[in-house]
N, C-alpha and C positions, 0 to 999 in steps of 0.2 A: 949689069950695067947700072941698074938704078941704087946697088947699094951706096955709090958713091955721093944720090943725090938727094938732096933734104926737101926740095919743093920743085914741084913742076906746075909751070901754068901754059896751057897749051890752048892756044887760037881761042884766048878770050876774050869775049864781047857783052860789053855792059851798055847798058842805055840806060838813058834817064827822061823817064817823062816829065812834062806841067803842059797844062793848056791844051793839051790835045795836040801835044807836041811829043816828036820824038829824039831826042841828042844822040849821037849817037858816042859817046864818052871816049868807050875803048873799043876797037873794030877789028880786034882780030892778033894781040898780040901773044906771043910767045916766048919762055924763057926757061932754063932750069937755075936753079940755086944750090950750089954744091954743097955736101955736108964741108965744115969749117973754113969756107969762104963767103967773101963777101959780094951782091952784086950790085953794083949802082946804075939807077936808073935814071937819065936824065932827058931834058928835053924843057921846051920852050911852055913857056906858061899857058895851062889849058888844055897841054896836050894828053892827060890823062893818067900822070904819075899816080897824084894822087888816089883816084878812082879806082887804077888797078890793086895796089897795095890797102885801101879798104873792101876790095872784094875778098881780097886773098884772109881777110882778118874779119869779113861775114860783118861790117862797118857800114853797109851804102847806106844813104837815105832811103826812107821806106817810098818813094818814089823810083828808085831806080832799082835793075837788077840785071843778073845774070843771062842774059839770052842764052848765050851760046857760050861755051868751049869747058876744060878742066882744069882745076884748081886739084891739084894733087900732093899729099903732105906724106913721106914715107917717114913716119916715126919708127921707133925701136919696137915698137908694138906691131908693125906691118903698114900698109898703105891705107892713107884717107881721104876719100872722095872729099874737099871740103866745100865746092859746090853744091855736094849735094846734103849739107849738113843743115838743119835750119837753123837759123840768122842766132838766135838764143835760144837753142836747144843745149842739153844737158854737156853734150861729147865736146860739141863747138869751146862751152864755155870754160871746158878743162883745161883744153890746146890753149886757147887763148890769153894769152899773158904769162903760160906756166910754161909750155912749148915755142909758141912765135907770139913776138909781139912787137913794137915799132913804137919808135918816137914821133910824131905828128909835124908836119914843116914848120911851123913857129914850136919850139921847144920852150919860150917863154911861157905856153898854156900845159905844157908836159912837164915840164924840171921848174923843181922850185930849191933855189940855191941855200936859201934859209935853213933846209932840210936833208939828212942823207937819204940815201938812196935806203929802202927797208925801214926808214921810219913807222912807226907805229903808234898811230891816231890815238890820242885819248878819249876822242869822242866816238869812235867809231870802235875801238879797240881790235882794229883791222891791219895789216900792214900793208905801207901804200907802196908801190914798187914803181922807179921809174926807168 
């Protein structure tokens, strides 16, 4: 059953502290994301799109985190905890951008039209992928 599926995020729950406050961001949701489909997530502003799709890419502010649930990536390699990966460890940083990655909701601070996609920095002599 799971070969069919590329991500599983099961009853997850992020919070964000300040002030000796608790938010409670995302409380509990759930989803699978099918290998070569697409799932759109939507909802009213605040309600936590964002939040969950930086948990899923190990992104939150170093204020908030993971309480509760799983973040599951079946690569070609076998299955990966990515809950339980740290935030910029070695494995994290492989997946990330090279396996799943994401355009950010203003795509004006993501895509710069000037440039194609694989550009390659003359100052950095990196390639920037968007």
């Amino acid at each position: 059953m799971t070969e069919s599926i590329a991500l599983r995020v099961k009853d997850l729950k992020t919070y964000i502290y300040s002030n000796q406050r608790c938010n409670k961001a995302v409380d509990g949701v759930s989803f699978d994301v099918k290998r070569g489909k697409t799932l759109c997530i939507v909802g009213e502003s605040g309600c936590g799109k964002s939040v969950t799709a930086s948990a899923i890419m190990q992104l939150l502010p170093s204020l908030s985190r993971i309480e509760e649930g799983e973040i599951t990536y079946f690569s070609e390699g076998g299955e990966i905890r990515i809950d339980r990966l740290k935030r910029n460890g070695r494995q994290m940083r492989d997946i990330r951008g090279a396996e799943i990655a994401m355009i950010f909701q203003d795509p004006m601070t993501a895509l710069n039209p000037v440039y194609t996609i694989g550009f390659r920095s003359p100052k950095t002599s990196s390639t920037i992928r968007s």
